[in-house]
N, C-alpha and C positions, 0 to 999 in steps of 0.2 A: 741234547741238553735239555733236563726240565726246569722249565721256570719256578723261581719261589713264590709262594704268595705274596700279597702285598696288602697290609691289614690299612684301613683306613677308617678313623672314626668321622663318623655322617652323622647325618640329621634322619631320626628314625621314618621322615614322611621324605625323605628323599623316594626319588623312581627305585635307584636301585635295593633298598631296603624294603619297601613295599612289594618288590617283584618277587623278593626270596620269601618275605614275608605272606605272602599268596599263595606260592610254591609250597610252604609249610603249612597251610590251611589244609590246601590238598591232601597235603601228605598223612596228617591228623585226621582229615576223612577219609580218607582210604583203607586205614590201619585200625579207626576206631569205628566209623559212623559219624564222626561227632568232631567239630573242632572248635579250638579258641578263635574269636574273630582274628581276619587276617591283619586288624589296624594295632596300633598303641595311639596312647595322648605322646606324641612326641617330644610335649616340655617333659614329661618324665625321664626320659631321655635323651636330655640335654643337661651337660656337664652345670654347676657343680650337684645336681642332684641324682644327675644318670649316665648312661652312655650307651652309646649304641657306634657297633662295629662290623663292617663286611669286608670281605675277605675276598681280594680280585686274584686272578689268574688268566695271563695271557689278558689283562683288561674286562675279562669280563668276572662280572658279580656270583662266586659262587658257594659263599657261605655268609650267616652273620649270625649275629646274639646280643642282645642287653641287658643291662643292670639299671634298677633303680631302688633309689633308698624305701627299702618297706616300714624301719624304725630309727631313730636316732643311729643304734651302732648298728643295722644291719642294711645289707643291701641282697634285693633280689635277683637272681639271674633268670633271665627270660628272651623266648625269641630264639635259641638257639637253634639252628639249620643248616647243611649244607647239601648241597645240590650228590643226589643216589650215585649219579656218577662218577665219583669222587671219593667215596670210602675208602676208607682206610690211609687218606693223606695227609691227619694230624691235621685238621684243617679246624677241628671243634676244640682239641688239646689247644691251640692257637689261639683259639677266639676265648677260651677259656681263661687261659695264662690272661690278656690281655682286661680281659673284664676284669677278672680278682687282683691285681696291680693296680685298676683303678679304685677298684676297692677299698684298698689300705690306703692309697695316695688321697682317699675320701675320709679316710677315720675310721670306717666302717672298721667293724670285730668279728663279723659273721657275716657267712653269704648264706641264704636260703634261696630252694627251687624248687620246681616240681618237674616229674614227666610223668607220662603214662606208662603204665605196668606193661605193655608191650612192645616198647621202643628200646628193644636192648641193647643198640648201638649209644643209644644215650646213656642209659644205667650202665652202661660199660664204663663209656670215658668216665662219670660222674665216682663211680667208686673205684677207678685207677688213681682217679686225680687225689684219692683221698677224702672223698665225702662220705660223711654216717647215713643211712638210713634214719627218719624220722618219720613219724604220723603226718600226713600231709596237713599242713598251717594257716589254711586259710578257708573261714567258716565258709560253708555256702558254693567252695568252688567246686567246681562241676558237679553240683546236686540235681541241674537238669539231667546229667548223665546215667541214662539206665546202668546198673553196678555191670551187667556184664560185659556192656562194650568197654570196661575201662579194664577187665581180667584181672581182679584187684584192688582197682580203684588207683588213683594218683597215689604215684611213689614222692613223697618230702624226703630232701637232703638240708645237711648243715656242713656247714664248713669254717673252723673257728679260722681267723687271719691272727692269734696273736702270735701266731709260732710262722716260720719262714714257710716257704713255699715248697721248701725240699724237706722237710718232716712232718710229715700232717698228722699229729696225733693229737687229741686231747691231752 
């Protein structure tokens, strides 16, 4: 019998969000050279401005992701991770559902993201779940990064919330 996951919203400086959160540094140095620091400002992610969610199995920590308000109607997703051994368990669809629910329950009207142009397990869920492609949104981000460890450079998504969850169009 497999266990379900069991989503729990934390505090983004809790142990266990920081541990996943290091686990992703990693993994961004690995695949790029180059990664986001492994911390956040964790009141940014604390409700009613953010949120931040890990994903336990069998009790232990092995996915998260957060949101925080980047403008009045929008909210950013960021942080998203789960643990390599683990693919393919709907564990990101999960934590996604979960962000963008808090999302609308925020006001927000858009979610905006980023990943790297070689993490195609991300740009998978991100355009299953119904996200556009956009130019990435935010001046300055990753301009330390030499253009070729990003193979592209950062992929931007949008995602409008004024339409349900089951028809993502514009």
């Amino acid at each position: 019998m497999t266990e379900n996951p069991v989503l729990r919203d934390i505090a983004a400086d809790h142990p266990d969000a920081a541990g996943l959160m290091a686990e992703l540094e990693h993994f961004q140095l690995s695949l790029y050279g180059h990664a986001d620091p492994a911390w956040v400002d964790a009141a940014e992610f604390t409700p009613p401005r953010g949120l931040f969610v890990v994903a336990y199995l069998h009790g232990e920590p092995v996915a998260c992701g957060g949101c925080h308000r980047l403008l009045n109607d929008t909210v950013e997703i960021k942080k998203m991770y789960r643990t390599p051994r683990l693919r393919k368990r709907g564990l990101g669809r999960l934590i996604l559902t979960r962000l963008e629910r808090f999302a609308l329950q925020a006001g927000s009207r858009r979610i905006r993201l980023e990943s790297g142009a070689r993490n195609a397990d991300a740009l998978k869920l991100y355009e299953e779940a119904g996200y556009h492609p956009i130019p990435p949104y935010m001046p300055n981000r990753g301009a330390e990064v030499p253009p070729e460890w990003w193979t592209g450079g950062l992929r931007g998504f949008r995602q409008p919330l004024e339409v349900s969850s089951r028809s993502r169009r514009d």
